[in-house]
N, C-alpha and C positions, 0 to 999 in steps of 0.2 A: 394299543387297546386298553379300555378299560378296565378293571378285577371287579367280579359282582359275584353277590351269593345268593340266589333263588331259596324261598322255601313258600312250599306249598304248590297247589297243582291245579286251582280254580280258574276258571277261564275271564277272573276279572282280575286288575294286577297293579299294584300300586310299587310304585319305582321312589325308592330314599336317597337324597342328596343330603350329605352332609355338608358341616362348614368348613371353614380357613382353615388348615391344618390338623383338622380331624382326618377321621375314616370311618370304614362303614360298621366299624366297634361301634362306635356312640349310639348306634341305633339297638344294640344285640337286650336290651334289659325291655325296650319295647315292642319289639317283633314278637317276641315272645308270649304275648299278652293274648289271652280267649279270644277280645272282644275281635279281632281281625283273624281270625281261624280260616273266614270263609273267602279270602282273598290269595292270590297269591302274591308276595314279599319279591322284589327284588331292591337289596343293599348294593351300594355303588363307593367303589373308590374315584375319587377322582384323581386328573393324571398331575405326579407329582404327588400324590398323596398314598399310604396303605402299601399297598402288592399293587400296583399302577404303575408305570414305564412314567420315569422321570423323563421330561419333554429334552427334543434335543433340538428342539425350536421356542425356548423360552420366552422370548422377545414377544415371538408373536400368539403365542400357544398359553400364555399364564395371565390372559388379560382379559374381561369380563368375557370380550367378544369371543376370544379363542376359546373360552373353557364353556360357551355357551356351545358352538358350532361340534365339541368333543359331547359334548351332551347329547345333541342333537343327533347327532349322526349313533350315536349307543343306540338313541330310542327307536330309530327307525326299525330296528330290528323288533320290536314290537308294536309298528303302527297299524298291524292288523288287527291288533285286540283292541279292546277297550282299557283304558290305563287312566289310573289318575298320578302324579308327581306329589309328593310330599321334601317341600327342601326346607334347609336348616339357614338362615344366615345368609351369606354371599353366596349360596347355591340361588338364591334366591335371583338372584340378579343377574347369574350366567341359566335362568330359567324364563326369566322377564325377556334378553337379548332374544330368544328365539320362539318366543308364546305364538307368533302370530304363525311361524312357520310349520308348529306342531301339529299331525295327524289323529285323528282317534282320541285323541285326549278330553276326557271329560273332566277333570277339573286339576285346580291348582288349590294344594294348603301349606301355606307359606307360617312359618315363624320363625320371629326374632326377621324379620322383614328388611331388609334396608336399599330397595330396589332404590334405584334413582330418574330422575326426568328435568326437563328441562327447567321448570320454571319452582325446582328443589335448591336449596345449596346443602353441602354437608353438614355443615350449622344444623338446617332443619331434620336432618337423620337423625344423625348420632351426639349424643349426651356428650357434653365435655368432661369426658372422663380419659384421666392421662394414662393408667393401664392400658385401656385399646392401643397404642403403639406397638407393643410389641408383637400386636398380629401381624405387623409391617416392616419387620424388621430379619435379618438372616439367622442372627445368631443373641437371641434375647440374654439376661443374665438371669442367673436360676431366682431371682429374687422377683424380675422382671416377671417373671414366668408365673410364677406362685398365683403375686398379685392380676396377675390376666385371668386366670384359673379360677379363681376367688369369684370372680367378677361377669364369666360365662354363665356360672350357677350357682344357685344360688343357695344350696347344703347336700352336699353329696359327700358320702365319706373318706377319707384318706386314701383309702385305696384306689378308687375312681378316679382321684385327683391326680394320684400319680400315672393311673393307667390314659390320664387325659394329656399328661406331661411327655409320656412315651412316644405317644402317637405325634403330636407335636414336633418333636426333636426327631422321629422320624421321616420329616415330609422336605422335600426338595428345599432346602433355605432358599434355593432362590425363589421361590413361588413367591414369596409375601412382594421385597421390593418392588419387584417387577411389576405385581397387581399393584400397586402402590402409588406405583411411575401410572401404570395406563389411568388410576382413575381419576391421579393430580391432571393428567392431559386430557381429560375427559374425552378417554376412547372407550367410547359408550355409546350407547345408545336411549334415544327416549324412554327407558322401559317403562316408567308408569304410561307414557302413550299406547304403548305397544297391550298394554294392559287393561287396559279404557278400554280398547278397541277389538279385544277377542271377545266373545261368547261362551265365557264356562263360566261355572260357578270357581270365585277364588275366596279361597277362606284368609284371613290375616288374623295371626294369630300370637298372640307374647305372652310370657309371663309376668305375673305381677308384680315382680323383685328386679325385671329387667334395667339392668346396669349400662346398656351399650347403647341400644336406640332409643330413640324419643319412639312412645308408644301411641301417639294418637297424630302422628305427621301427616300419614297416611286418609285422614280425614279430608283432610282437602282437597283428595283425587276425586277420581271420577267411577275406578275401578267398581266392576260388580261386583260388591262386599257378599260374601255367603252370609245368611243372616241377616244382612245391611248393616252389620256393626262390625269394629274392632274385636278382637273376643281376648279375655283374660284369662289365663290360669293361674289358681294362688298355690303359692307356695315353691314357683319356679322362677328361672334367670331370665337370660338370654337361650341359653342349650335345655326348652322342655323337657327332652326326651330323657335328659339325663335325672333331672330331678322329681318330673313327675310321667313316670311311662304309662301307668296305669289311664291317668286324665288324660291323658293326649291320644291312647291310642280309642277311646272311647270316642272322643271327638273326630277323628282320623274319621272312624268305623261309621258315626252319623253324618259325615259327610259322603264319605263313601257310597252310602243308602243312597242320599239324594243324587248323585252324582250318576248311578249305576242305574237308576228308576229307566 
């Protein structure tokens, strides 16, 4: 089972994925915020990650498709409401793996985005930036570490950095490889297809300091863009939430309007 922490008690309910070797910390400075008062918050560990049951099927269970399908099956438990999904990163992409199968759901706001599809290569995602490795690897060196950390966000203070390092060194080391292995073997799915082809509004969204992906890839899809554009936030990385909670959950909040209309 997955670890989640509800707050609030409104009958609309947006559900937090975080990324690669976070938890559902990274979200706690933006929950927090006025501007989504009128919602209720559910935060999610994912498995291998936080207070979550380290898989004892890693092989098959830590790989877009598996951590899509562990997704999946959480949300059912709320496919009688109305829910939007807010993911971080490669939540993104075990979000995409099952867009088309989800219930109730009115929308998708994606950032720091790095979904994949067929007619993508890695190349066109992510930045050649040699830091990223060590999302992929078991046991990074603390230098390794630092420089990843650096490179998520984009000025958050010493203490966040190390509270980001914790959670990190806390998360099943096998998770990275493995995801690693599945996506060199492209056990995947078309998800930009998958995402062309649902009907909700999906927001794409990154900061303007973003270090990991290429920010405008996602241009040449098909996807219903909320807005019809790319959208920016200055002053963050890769990890919004961490550097600017206030702007993002505002944007969350006017999505959420349209989404909830």
């Amino acid at each position: 089972m997955l670890y989640s922490q509800t707050k609030g008690i409104a009958n609309k309910y947006i559900i937090f994925l975080h990324g690669n070797s976070q938890s559902l910390e990274t979200w706690d400075s933006l929950i927090i915020e006025e501007s989504l008062n009128n919602y209720t918050l559910i935060t999610v560990d994912l498995q291998g990650h936080g207070k979550s049951d380290r898989s004892i099927k890693p092989e098959t269970e830590y790989t877009l498709k598996g951590m899509g399908i562990q997704i999946h099956d959480f949300i059912a438990s709320y496919q009688d409401f109305d829910y939007i999904i807010v993911a971080n990163s490669i939540a993104t992409n075990f979000v995409a793996e099952i867009a088309p199968d989800l219930i109730n759901c009115k929308g998708l706001f994606f950032t720091g985005a790095c979904i994949i599809g067929e007619s993508f290569t890695l190349a066109d995602i992510f930045q050649p930036n040699p830091n990223l490795a060590a999302s992929f690897i078991p046991y990074p060196t603390d230098e390794e570490l630092n420089l990843l950390i650096n490179d998520i966000a984009y000025s958050i203070p010493d203490e966040l950095k190390q509270k980001c390092k914790n959670i990190f060194l806390s998360t099943d080391p096998s998770f990275r490889p493995i995801l690693s292995e599945a996506i060199a073997a492209e056990d995947w799915s078309d998800e930009i297809k998958n995402l062309e082809n649902i009907n909700v509004p999906i927001a794409i969204v990154y900061g303007e300091k973003e270090k990991i992906n290429h920010v405008n890839y996602l241009r040449r899809s098909a996807i219903k863009k909320w807005k019809n554009e790319i959208l920016l936030i200055p002053g963050a990385g890769h990890c919004i939430q961490l550097d600017q909670p206030k702007l993002l959950s505002e944007m969350i909040n006017d999505f959420a309007k349209d989404c909830f209309k």
